[in-house]
N, C-alpha and C positions, 0 to 999 in steps of 0.2 A: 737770758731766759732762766727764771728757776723752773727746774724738772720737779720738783715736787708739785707743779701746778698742772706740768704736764699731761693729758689723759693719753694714758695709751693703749687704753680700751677703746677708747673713738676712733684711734690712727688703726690699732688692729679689725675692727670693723669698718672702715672704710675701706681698706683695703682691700678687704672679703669683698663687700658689697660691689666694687670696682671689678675686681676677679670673678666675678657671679654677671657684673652685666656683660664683662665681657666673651663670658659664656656664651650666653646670648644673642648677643649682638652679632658673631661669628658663626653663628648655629644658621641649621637651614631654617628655623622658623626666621629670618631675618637677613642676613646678608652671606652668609656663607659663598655662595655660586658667584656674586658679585667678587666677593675679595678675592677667590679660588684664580679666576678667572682671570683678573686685575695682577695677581701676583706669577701667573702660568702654572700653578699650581693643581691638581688634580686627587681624586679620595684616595686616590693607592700611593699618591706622595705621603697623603696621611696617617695609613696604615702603617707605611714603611719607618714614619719618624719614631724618637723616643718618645712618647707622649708623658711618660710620668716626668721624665727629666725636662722638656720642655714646659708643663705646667708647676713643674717645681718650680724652676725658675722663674716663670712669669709670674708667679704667688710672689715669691722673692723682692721682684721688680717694683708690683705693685705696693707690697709693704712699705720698701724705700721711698716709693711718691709718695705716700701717704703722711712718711713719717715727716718730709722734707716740705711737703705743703703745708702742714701741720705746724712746724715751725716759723715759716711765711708769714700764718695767718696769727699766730702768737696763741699765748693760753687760751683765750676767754674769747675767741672773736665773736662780733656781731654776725646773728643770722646772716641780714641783707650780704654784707661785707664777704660773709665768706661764698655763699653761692655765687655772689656778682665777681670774687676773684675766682672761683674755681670757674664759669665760663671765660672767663680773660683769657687764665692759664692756659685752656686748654685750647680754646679758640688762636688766642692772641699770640704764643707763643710756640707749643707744641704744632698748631695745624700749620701756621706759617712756616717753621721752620722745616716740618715735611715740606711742604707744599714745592721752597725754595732746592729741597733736594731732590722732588720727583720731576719739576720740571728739568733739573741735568741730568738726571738717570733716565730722561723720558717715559716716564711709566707713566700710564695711561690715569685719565681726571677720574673712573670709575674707582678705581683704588683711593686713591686721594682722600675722596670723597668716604668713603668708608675707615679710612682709617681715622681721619680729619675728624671725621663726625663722632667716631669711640672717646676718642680722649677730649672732646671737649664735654660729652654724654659725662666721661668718666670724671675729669676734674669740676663739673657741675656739682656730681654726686659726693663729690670727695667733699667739696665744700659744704654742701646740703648737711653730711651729717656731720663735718666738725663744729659748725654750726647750730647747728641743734643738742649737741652733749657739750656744753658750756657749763 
């Protein structure tokens, strides 16, 4: 791949945009109490954690998919191509291979489900707009 074709204003905005749904997504307007719940987790766990070190890091995290899907889909990908791989990714790989480690850690299909659902939400969107800034 030449990197001069590269956009890394798209990979850094999707990765925002990923990091924003997964604001979201985790927030009580949406699943919070589910994942809380799912994880044994409680609001003074959350109080208690480092929150800016922990969303540093997940900003982090997300950059790297972004950048690495990004790459996948090559310079210039096709709209279609990139949302239909960014549900693949997220669905096809990410949720399966949770899936394949909650059933041996036996954590419950609520979690599953919420997390399952984040990242295929999120690798949709990751596609959406590498696909669109072509």
């Amino acid at each position: 791949m030449n990197f001069a074709d590269f956009n890394f204003i798209a990979v850094l905005i999707a990765a925002l945009a990923t990091f924003i749904l997964g604001g979201v997504w985790y927030s009580p307007l949406m699943f919070k109490n589910a994942w809380l719940d799912g994880c044994g987790l409680t609001d003074i766990d959350l109080q208690n954690a480092a929150m800016g070190k922990v969303f540093t890091i997940a900003f982090i995290l997300s950059l790297l998919a972004a950048f690495i899907f990004a790459l996948f889909l090559g310079p210039r990908p096709e709209l279609g191509f990139a949302v239909g791989a960014g549900f693949a990714a997220g669905l096809g790989w990410v949720a399966t291979s949770f899936g394949i480690s909650y059933v041996f850690e036996q954590r419950p299909l609520k979690l599953f489900l919420v997390n399952a659902g984040y990242h295929t939400v999120q690798f949709t969107l990751m596609g959406l707009i590498l696909g669109l800034w072509h």
